[in-house]
C-alpha positions in Angstrom: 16.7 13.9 30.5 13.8 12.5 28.4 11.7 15.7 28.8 14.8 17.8 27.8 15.3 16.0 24.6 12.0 16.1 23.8 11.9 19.6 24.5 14.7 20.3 22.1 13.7 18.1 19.2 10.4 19.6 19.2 11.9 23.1 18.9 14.1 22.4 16.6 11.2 21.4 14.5 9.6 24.7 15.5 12.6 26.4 13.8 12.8 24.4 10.6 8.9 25.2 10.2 9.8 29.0 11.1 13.0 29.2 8.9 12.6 26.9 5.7 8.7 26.0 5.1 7.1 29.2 5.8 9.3 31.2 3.4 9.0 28.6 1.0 4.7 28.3 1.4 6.0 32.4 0.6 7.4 31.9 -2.3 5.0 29.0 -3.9 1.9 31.5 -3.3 3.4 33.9 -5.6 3.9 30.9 -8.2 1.4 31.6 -11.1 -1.0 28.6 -10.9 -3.2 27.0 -13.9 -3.2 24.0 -16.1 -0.4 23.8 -18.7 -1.5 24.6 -22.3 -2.4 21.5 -24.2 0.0 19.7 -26.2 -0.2 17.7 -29.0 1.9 14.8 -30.2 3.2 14.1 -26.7 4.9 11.3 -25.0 3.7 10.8 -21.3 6.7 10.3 -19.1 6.9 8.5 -15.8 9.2 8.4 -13.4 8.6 5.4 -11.4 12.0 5.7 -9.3 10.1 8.1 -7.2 8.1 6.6 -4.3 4.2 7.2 -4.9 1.4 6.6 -2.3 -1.4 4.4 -3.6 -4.0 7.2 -3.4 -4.7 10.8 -3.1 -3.6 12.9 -0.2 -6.5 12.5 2.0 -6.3 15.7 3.2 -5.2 19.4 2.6 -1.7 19.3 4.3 -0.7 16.4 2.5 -1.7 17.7 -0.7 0.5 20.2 -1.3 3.2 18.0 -0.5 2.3 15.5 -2.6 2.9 13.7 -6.2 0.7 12.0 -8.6 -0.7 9.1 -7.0 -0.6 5.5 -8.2 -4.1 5.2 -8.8 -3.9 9.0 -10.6 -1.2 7.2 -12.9 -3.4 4.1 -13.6 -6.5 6.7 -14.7 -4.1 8.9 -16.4 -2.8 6.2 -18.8 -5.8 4.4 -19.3 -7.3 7.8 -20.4 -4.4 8.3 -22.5 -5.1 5.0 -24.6 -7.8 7.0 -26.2 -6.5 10.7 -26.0 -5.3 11.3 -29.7 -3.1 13.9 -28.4 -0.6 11.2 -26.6 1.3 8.8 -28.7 2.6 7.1 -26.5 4.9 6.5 -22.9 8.3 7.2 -22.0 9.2 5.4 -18.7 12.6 5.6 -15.8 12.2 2.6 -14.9 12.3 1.5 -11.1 15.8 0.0 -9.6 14.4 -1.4 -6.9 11.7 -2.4 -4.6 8.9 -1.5 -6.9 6.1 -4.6 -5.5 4.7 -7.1 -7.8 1.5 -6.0 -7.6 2.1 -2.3 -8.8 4.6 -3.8 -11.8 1.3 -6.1 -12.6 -0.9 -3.2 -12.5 1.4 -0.9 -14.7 1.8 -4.2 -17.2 -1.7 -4.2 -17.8 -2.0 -0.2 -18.3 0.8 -0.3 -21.0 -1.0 -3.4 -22.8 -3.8 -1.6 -23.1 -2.4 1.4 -24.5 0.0 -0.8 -27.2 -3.5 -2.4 -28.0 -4.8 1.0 -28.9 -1.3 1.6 -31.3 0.2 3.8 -28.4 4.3 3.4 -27.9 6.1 2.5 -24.2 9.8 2.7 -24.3 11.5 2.5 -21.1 14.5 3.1 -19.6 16.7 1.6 -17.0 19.8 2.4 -14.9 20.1 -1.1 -13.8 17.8 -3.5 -11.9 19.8 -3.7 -8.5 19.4 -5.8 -5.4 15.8 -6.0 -6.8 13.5 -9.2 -8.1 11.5 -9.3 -10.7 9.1 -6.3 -10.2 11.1 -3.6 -11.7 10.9 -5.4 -14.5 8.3 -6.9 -15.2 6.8 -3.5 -14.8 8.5 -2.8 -18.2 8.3 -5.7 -20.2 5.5 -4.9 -22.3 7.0 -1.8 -23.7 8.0 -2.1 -27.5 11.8 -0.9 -26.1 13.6 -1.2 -23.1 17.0 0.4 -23.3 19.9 0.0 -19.7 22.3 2.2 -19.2 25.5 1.1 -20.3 28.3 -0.3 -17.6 25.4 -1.0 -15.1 23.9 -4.2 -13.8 20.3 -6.2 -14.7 19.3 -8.7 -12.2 16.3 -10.3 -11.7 17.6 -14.0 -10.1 14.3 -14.3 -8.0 11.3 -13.2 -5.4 12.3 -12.7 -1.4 9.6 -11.7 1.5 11.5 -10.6 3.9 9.7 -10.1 7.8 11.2 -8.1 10.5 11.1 -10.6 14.1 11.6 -8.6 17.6 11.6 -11.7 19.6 15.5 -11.8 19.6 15.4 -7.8 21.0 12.7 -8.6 23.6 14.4 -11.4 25.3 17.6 -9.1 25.5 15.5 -6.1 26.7 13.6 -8.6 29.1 10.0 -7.7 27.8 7.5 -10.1 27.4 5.5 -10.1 24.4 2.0 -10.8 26.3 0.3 -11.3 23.1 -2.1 -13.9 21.8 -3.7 -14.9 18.6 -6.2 -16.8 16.6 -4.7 -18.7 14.8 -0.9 -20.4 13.6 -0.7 -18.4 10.7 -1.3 -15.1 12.2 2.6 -13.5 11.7 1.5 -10.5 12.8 1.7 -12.1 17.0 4.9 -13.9 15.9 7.0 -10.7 14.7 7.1 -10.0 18.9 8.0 -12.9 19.7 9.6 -15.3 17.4 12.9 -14.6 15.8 12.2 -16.1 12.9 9.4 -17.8 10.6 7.5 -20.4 12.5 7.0 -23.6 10.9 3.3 -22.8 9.4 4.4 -19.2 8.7 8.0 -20.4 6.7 5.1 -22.3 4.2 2.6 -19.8 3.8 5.4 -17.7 2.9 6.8 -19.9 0.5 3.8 -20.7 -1.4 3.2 -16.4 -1.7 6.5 -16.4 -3.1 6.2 -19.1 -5.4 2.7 -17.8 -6.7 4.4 -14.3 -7.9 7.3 -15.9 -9.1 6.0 -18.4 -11.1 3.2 -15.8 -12.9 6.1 -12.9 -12.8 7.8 -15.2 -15.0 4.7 -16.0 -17.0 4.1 -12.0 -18.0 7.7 -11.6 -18.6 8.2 -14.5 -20.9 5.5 -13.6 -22.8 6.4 -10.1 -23.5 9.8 -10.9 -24.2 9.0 -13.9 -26.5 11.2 -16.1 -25.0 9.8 -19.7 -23.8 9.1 -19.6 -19.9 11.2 -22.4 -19.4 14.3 -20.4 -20.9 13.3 -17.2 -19.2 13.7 -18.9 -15.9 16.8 -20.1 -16.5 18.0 -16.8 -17.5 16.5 -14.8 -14.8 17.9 -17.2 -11.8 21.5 -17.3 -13.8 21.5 -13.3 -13.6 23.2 -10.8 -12.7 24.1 -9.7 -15.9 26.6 -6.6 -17.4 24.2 -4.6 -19.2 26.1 -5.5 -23.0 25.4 -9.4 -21.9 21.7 -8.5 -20.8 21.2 -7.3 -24.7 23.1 -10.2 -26.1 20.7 -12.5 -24.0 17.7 -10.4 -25.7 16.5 -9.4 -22.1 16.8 -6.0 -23.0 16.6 -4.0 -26.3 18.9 -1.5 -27.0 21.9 0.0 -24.8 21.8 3.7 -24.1 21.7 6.4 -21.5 18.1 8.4 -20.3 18.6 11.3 -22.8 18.6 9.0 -25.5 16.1 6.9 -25.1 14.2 10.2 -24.6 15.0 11.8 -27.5 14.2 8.3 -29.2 10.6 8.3 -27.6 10.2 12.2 -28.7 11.5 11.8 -32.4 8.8 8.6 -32.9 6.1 10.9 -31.2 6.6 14.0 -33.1 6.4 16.1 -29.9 7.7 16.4 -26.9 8.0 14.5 -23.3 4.7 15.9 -21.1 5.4 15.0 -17.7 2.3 12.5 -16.1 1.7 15.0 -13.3 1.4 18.0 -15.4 -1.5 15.7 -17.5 -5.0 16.4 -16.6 -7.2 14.3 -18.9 -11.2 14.1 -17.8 -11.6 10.4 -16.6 -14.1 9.6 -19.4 -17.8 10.6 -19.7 -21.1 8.7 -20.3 -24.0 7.7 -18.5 -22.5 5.2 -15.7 -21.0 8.0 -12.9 -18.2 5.5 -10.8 -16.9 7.1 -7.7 -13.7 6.1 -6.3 -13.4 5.8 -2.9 -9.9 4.7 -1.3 -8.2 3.9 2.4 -4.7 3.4 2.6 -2.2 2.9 5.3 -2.9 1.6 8.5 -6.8 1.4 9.4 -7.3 3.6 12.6 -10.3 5.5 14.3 -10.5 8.9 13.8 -9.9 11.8 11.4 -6.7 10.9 10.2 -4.2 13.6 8.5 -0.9 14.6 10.0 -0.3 15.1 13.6 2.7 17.2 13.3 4.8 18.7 10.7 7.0 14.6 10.6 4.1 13.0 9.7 3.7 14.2 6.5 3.3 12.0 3.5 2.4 9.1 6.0 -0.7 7.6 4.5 -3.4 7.2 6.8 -6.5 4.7 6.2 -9.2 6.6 8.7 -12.4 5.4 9.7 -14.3 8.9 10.2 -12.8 10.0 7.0 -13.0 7.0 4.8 -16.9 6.0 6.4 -18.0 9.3 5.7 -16.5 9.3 2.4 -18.8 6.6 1.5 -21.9 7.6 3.5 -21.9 10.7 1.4 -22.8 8.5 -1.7 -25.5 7.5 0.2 -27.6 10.4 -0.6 -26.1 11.3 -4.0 -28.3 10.0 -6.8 -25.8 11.1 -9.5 -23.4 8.3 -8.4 -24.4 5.0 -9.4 -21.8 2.1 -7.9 -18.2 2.8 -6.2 -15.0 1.4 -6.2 -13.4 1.2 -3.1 -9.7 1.0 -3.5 -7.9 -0.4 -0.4 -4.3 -0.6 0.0 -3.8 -2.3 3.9 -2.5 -4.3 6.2 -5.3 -3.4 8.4 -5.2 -2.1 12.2 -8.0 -1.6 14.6 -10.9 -3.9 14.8 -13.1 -1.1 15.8 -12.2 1.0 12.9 -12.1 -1.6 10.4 -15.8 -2.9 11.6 -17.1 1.2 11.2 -16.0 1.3 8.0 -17.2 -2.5 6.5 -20.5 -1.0 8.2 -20.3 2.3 6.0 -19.7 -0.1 2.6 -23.5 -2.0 3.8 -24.9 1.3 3.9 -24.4 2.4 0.7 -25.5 -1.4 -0.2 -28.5 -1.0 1.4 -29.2 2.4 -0.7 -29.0 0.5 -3.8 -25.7 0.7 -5.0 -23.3 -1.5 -5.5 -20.0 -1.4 -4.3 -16.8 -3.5 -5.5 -13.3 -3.3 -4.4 -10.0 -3.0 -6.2 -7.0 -4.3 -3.7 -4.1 -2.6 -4.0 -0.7 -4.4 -3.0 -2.0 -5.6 0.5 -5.5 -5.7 1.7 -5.0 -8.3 4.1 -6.5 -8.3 8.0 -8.6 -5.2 8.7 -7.8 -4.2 5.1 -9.9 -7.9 4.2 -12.4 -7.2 6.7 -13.2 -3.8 5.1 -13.7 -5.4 1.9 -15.9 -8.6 2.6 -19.5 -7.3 2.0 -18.6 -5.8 -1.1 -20.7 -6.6 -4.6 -17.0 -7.9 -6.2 -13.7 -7.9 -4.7 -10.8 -7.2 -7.4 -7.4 -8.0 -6.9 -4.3 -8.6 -9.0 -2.7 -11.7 -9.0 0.1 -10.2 -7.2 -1.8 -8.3 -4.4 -0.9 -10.3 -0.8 -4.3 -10.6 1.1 -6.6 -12.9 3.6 -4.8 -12.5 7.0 -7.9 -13.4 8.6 -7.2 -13.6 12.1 -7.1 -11.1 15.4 -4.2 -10.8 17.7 -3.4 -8.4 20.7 -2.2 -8.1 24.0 0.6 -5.8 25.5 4.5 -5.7 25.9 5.5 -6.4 29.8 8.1 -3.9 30.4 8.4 -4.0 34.0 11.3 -6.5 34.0 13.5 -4.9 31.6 13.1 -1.3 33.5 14.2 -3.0 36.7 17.2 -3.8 34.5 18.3 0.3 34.7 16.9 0.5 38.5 13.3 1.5 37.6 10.8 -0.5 39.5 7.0 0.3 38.2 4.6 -0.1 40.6 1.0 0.1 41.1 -2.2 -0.2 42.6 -5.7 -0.6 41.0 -9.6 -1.1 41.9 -12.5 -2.2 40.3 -11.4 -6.3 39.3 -8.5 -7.6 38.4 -8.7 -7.2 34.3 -8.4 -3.3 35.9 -4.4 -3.5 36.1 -4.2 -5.9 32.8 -2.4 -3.3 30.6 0.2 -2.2 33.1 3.6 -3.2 33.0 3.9 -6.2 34.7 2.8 -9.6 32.7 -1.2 -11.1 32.2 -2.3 -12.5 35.2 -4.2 -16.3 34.5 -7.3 -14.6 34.9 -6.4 -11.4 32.5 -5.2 -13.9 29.7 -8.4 -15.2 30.1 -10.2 -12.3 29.0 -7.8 -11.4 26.5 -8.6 -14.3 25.1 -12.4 -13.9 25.1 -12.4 -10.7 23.8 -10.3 -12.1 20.7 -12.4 -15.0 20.3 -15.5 -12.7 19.8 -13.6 -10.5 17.1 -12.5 -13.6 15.6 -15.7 -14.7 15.6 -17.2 -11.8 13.9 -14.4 -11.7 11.4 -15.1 -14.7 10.2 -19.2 -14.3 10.5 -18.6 -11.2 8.4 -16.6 -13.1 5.7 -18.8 -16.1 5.5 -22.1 -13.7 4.9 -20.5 -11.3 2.5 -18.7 -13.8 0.8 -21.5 -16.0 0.7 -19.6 -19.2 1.9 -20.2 -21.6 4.8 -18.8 -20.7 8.1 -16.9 -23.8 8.3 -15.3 -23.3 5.0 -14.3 -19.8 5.9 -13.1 -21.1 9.0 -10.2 -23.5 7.3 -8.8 -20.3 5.8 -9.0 -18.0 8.5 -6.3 -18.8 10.4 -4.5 -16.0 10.1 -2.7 -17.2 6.5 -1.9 -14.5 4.1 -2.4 -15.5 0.0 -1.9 -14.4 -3.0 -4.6 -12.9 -5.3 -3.7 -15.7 -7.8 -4.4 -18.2 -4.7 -7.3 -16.1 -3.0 -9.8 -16.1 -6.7 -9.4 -20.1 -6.1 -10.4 -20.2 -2.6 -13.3 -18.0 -2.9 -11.8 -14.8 -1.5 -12.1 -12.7 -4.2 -14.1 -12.7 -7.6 -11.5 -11.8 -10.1 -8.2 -10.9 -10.7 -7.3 -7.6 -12.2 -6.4 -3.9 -12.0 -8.7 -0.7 -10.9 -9.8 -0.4 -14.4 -11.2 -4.1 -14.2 -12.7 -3.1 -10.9 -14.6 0.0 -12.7 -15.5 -1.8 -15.3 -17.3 -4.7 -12.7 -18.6 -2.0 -11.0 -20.0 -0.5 -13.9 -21.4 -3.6 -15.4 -23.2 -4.7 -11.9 -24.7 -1.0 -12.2 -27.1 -2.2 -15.1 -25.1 -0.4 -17.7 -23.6 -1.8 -21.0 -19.8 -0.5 -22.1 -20.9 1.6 -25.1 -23.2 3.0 -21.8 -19.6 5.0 -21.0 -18.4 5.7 -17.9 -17.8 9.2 -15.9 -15.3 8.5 -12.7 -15.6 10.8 -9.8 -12.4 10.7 -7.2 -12.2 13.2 -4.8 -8.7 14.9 -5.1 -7.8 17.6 -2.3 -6.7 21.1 -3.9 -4.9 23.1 -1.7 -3.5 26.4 -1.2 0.1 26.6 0.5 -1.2 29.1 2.6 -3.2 25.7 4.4 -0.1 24.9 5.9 -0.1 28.0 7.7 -3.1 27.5 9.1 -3.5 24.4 10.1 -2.8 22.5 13.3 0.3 20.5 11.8 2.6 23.2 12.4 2.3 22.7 16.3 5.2 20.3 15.6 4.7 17.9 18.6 7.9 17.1 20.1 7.1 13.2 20.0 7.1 12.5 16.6 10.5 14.3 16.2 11.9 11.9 18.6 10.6 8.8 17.0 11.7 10.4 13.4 15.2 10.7 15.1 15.3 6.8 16.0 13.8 6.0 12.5 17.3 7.8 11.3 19.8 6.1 13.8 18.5 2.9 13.2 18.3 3.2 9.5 21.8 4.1 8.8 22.4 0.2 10.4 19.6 -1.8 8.8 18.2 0.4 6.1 15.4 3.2 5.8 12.7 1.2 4.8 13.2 -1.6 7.5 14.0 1.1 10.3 10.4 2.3 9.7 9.0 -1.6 9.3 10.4 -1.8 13.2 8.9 1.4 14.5 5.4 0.6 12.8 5.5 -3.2 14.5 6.3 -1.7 17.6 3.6 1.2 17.3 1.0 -1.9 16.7 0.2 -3.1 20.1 -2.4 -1.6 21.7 -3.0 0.9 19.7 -6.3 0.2 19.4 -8.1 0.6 23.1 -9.2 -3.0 23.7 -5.6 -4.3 22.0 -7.6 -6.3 19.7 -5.8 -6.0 16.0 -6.5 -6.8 12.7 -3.1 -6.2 11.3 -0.9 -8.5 9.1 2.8 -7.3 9.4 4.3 -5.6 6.4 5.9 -8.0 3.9 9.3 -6.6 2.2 9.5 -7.6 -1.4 13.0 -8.2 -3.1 
């Protein structure tokens, strides 16, 4: 039955790849293609309902499928500061689940385009089931207009953390999973069904760090004494009319408006940011970017099959030769390695931190901007670099290795299946079958995790240049806030990828009125790629898993439907079962 309905999904995606993408790769062939003629007197306009990855497509698939990327954004409007051809920012504002780390990146990109007399005047259609990311994302512009007759709340921060352990006990399968140390969650999402003790406080002391600065950025930009703003925020929600009375929000008016507003103070007309193609400065300092995003596995990356698409993928053949190419290019003087992670394999992770020494050990220097998570693996990457650069809103640290195995053979004996096996060679041979870790196989599970552990924290301890022992009282697994991580030693500075260039441009030996050219490799694609590539195979499996992603989302939501699947995908997915992974946080 399994095999049929693998069989069918996979055909059906056969025919939606025959029916509806191929005519439509047709028809965008014949599209004329080129930039869009300049403009003058324009107002950039962002849409930041629309989901964007942090990066670039990484490869050619994915490209043509694909918007601006966050990071394009971030170099987009820092370039506009001192294009006299933009005057300034029109902005939809987010709804919902926007991250604090993004709104304090995007913060910081409209200051610094108000400090070079550019305008930012946003609109909202209400700030719903959301915290305080939407917007403080916005509250530096000189307007904010909301939609009349909808809602603005912002009453506080929630993490929120998907636990199996509750499924697995009904299912009868054993979570044979171990990890170094208390505050690794990643271990606990199998097999608690809730926070732990230790977990419950980290937790609360990540939310209390971007509450109580997310409060301090709005406060100021609304002129309105922290103390006050609190009390308003935690009081909300607010009808929009009440939201203006309370001075929370500007003006009252629907999108058009507020667009036609932007447009009449510009002069010109609304360009949209994707259809903006500054150069990304010039001058003597040459700055390559260099980024990883998604979950850190071995390989090639890209899409498996025609589901996958958009999925970022932080790939450690891709992303280490990415950076080995540097290596031998003596126009490029120091690189920025953007990571946006909550890590993976410990193999992978390891290949690429050894790729970042490499281009070290040529001479250059590398410094990393963290995007909203490089925690785990994504930390691990990081820790030899020159600077590490992360807003104060960026969750990271997770240093700590779990793995192991679920133990399914009990809950197939539920339905009448009864695995069985035999095995040579020792016992640790049979250790990832289906039946539970024998004394001896936990054993060696554990020894192999202590040596990663081990490493981890060896790695950390020489690239951060601390003792082992201090190291040690952090790594345990504990995941902090950048805020929190600059005052243990983690990281060197708070700030955005512009900061980051700017370090990296500064530990390069050159001055600011040196200039700066940036280099980020961006994938142009023809449609007629899709064609040819091996994504249109379709594999049957990942139509199956897409079709449990949508049963299970219409009862607890899209976003933690997906949360589920990846937790579950986890385990073992590296060949030894060792991880470096911190579970994905949800921010509300």
């Amino acid at each position: 039955m399994r095999t049929f309905l693998l069989t069918f999904l996979g055909g059906l995606a056969a025919l939606v790849v025959f029916f509806v993408l191929i005519p439509l790769v047709l028809i965008m062939s014949f599209v004329p293609s080129g930039e869009p003629p300049r403009v003058r007197n324009a107002v950039l306009e962002i849409d930041l309902r629309e989901g964007l990855a942090d990066q670039p497509a990484a490869d050619a698939v994915n490209s043509i499928f694909s918007g601006t990327s966050f990071v394009e954004t971030l170099l987009r409007l820092n370039a506009a500061a001192d294009d006299p051809d933009i005057k300034g920012v029109f902005v939809r504002a987010a709804e919902m689940n926007l991250g604090s780390s993004r709104a304090e990146e995007l913060r910081t990109a409209f200051l610094r385009l108000r400090a070079k007399d550019k305008f930012v005047i946003a609109h909202s259609q209400g700030f719903l089931a959301s915290g305080p990311a939407a917007y403080r994302a916005i509250s530096a512009a000189n307007e904010i207009w909301l939609q009349p007759g909808t809602n603005f709340e912002a009453p506080g921060i929630t993490f929120e953390t998907m636990f199996l352990g509750g499924a697995m006990e009904k299912l009868k399968v054993s979570a044979e999973i171990e990890q170094f140390y208390e505050f690794k969650g990643a271990a606990d999402v199998y097999k608690q069904t809730g926070y732990t003790p230790a977990n419950a406080t980290a937790m609360t002391a990540l939310a209390t760090s971007v509450w109580t600065h997310s409060l301090a950025d709005i406060a100021a930009d609304r002129k309105i004494d922290p103390v006050t703003m609190r009390a308003l925020l935690e009081a909300s929600p607010y009808q929009a009319q009440e939201a203006a009375d309370l001075k929370l929000v500007d003006r009252l008016g629907y999108p058009e408006e507020a667009a036609s507003a932007a447009e009449k103070l510009a002069g010109g007309k609304l360009l949209p940011i994707g259809d903006y193609h500054p150069s990304y400065g010039n001058g003597k300092a040459v700055i390559a970017i260099v980024g990883g995003e998604g979950d850190i596995v071995t390989g090639g990356g890209g899409p498996v099959d025609i589901l996958s698409l958009g999925t970022p993928v932080f790939a450690s053949d891709r992303v280490a030769k990415q950076l080995l190419e540097i290596v031998d290019d003596e126009s490029v003087n120091a690189v920025v390695f953007r990571i946006d992670s909550g890590g993976g394999s410990a193999t992978a992770s390891d290949q690429i931190w050894s790729a970042v020494k490499k281009v070290q050990a040529s001479g250059k220097k590398v410094v990393v901007s963290m995007g909203s998570m490089a925690a785990s693996g994504g930390y691990y990457s990081a820790a030899s670099a020159d600077a590490i650069i992360a807003s104060r809103s960026t969750i990271t640290g997770s240093i700590g290795v779990f793995g192991g195995k679920f133990a399914i053979a009990d809950g197939l004996r539920q339905f009448g299946i009864n695995p069985d096996s035999v095995s040579v060679g020792g016992e640790f041979a049979s250790a990832y079958s289906t039946e539970k870790l024998t004394l001896t196989q936990r054993t060696k599970l554990l020894e192999g995790l202590q040596a990663t552990y081990d490493r981890f924290t060896g790695i950390v301890a020489e690239g951060r240049k601390m003792p082992l022992q201090k190291v040690q009282e952090v790594a345990r697994g504990r995941v902090w806030s950048g805020e929190d991580a600059l005052r243990l030693g983690l990281i060197d500075k708070t700030g955005d990828i512009i900061t980051a260039l700017e370090e990296a441009r500064t530990l390069a030996g050159f001055k600011p009125e040196d200039g700066m050219e940036i280099r980020m490799n961006i994938q142009r694609s023809s449609p007629f790629d899709l064609l040819t590539s091996s994504m249109m195979q379709a594999k049957a499996g990942g139509a199956a898993e897409l079709q449990i992603a949508k049963a299970l989302g219409g009862i607890i939501g899209d976003k933690r439907a997906m949360t589920v699947i990846n937790q579950l995908r986890q385990v073992g997915q590296s060949g030894s079962g060792t991880s470096l992974w911190s579970p994905p946080v949800m921010e509300r």
